[in-house]
C-alpha positions, -999 to +999 in steps of 0.1 A: -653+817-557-617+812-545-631+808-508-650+778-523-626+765-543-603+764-506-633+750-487-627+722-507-590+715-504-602+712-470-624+688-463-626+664-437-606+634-451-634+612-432-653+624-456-635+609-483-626+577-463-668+575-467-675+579-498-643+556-506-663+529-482-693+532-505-671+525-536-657+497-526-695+483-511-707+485-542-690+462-566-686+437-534-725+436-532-732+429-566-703+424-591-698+456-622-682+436-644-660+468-656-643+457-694-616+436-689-592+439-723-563+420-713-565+387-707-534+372-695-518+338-718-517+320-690-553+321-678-563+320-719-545+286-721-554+274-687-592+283-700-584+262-737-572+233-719-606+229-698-625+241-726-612+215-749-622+186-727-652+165-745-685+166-728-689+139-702-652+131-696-642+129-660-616+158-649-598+160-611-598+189-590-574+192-565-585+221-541-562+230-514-562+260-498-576+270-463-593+303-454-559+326-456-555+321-490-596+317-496-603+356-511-576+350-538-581+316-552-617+308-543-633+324-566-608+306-591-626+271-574-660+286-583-658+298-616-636+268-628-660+240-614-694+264-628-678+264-666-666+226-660-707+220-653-715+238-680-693+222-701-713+186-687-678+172-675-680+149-644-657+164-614-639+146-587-630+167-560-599+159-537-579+178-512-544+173-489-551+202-471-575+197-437-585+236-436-600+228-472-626+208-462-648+238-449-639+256-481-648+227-503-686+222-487-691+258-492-682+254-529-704+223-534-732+243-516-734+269-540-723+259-574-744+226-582-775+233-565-774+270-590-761+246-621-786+215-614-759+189-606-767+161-590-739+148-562-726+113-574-741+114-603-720+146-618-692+153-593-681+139-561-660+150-530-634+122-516-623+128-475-589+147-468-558+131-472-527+136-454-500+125-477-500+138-513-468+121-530-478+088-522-519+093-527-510+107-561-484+076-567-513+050-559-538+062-578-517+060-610-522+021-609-552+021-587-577+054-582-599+028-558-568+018-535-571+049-519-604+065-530-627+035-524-657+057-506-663+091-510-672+120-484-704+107-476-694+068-473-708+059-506-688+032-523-666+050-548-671+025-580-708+024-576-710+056-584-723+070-622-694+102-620-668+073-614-676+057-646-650+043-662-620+059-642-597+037-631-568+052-630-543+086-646-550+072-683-591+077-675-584+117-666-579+139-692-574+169-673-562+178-634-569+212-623-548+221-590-557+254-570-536+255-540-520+285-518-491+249-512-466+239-529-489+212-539-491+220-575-454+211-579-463+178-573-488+171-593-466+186-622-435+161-609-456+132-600-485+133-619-480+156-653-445+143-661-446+114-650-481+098-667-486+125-694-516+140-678-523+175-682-515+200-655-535+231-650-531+253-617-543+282-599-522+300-572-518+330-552-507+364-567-473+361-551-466+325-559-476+332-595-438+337-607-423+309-597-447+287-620-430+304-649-397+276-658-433+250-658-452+274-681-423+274-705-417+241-708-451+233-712-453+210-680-479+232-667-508+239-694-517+273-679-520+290-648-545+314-632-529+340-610-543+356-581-571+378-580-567+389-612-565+354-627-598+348-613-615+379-624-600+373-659-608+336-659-648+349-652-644+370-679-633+340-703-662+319-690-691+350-685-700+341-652-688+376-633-683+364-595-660+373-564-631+380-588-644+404-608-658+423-578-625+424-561-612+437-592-638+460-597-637+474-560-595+481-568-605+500-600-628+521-586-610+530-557-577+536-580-602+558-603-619+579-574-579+582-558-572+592-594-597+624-595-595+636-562-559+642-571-567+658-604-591+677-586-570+689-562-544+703-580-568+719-612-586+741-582-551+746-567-540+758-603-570+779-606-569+796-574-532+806-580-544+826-612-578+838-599 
């Protein structure tokens, strides 16, 4: 028995670097959706403040982010504009970042086409724009001074998801998901300044410097990372690319976890056998 306790200590670690591989593959394929108990206050209120937006009201999203920062707050893009259909709210999507763009077709690829939104009629993607400041400054008096067509060439007033918006006091809500300091400026130029409420999503490692906002209430809430995706799914019960990422650390934290508790109860046993 000792001999095969032994054989064990010394197995070929590519063995383990396998079955490690299959863990991770699996929640990656098709999301677990292990239980997910703590559910930070700022995704909660970043969640509330979408939630709370009537039915039919127009909301902005500003996504801009290229494919460095994509597996972190991508799926925060996807699972906020699939509860914003579901909540019937019309979406405008802008962006001041050209490696968006890409990013941005894929999103309107997937999510209306599986929610039954119509493009124009329930959301609508305006062309990449190279200054922020002054984009976000005009549209406070005028949306259609800068935004007059949209992706496709359409003109932007004709359209039924533009009914009705003319200008800050027409939005009720701006959701800005940006690996930038882009979210800053909406806050300074756009929150602040016209009273518009501020929700972002960032990467893990930017997530702390959005605390001074959080506190003063100049940001409504914040989704964080990974983990602020995964959590944010939670909240709205659509499981996606966050909760598998999450799932996939878990896991591989859990099967670290027992190999080492394995380990050392044979090594225990075989010390007293």
């Amino acid at each position: 028995m000792k001999e095969n306790l032994l054989k064990f200590l010394k197995i070929d670690r590519r063995w383990i670097f396998l079955a490690l591989a299959v863990v991770l593959f699996i929640p990656i394929i098709k999301p677990i959706g292990l239980p997910n108990k703590t559910i930070s206050r700022d995704v909660q209120n970043a969640f509330d403040a979408l939630d709370k937006v009537p039915a039919g009201s127009f909301v902005l999203f500003s996504l801009d982010y290229d494919p460095s920062t994509r597996p972190e707050l991508h799926p925060q893009a996807e699972a906020a504009l699939r509860y914003a259909f579901k909540k019937n709210l019309r979406v405008g999507i802008v962006t001041y970042i050209a490696g968006s763009t890409g990013l941005i077709q894929q999103l309107i690829e997937k999510v209306p086409g599986e929610t039954g939104k119509v493009n124009g009629t329930d959301y609508v993607v305006y062309p990449y724009m190279a200054n922020a400041v002054a984009v976000m400054t005009q549209m406070a008096s005028d949306f259609y001074g800068i935004y007059d067509k949209d992706i496709d060439g359409r003109d932007a007033r004709s359209l039924p998801v533009m009914k009705g918006v003319r200008n800050y006091k027409d939005i009720p809500l701006i959701l800005s998901i940006t690996g930038t300091n882009i979210l800053d400026f909406w806050v300074a130029y756009v929150g602040d300044k016209y009273n518009v409420p501020v929700i972002g999503g960032v990467t893990a490692i930017s997530q702390p410097g959005y605390g001074p906002y959080l506190q003063t209430r100049q940001l409504k809430g914040l989704i964080g990372g990974m983990k602020g995706a995964a959590e944010f799914e939670s909240l709205v019960k659509e499981p996606g690319k966050g909760t598998s990422g999450i799932d996939a650390l878990n896991l591989a934290h859990i099967m670290v976890l027992l190999l080492i508790l394995t380990s050392n109860i044979i090594l225990l046993v075989v010390r007293y056998l």
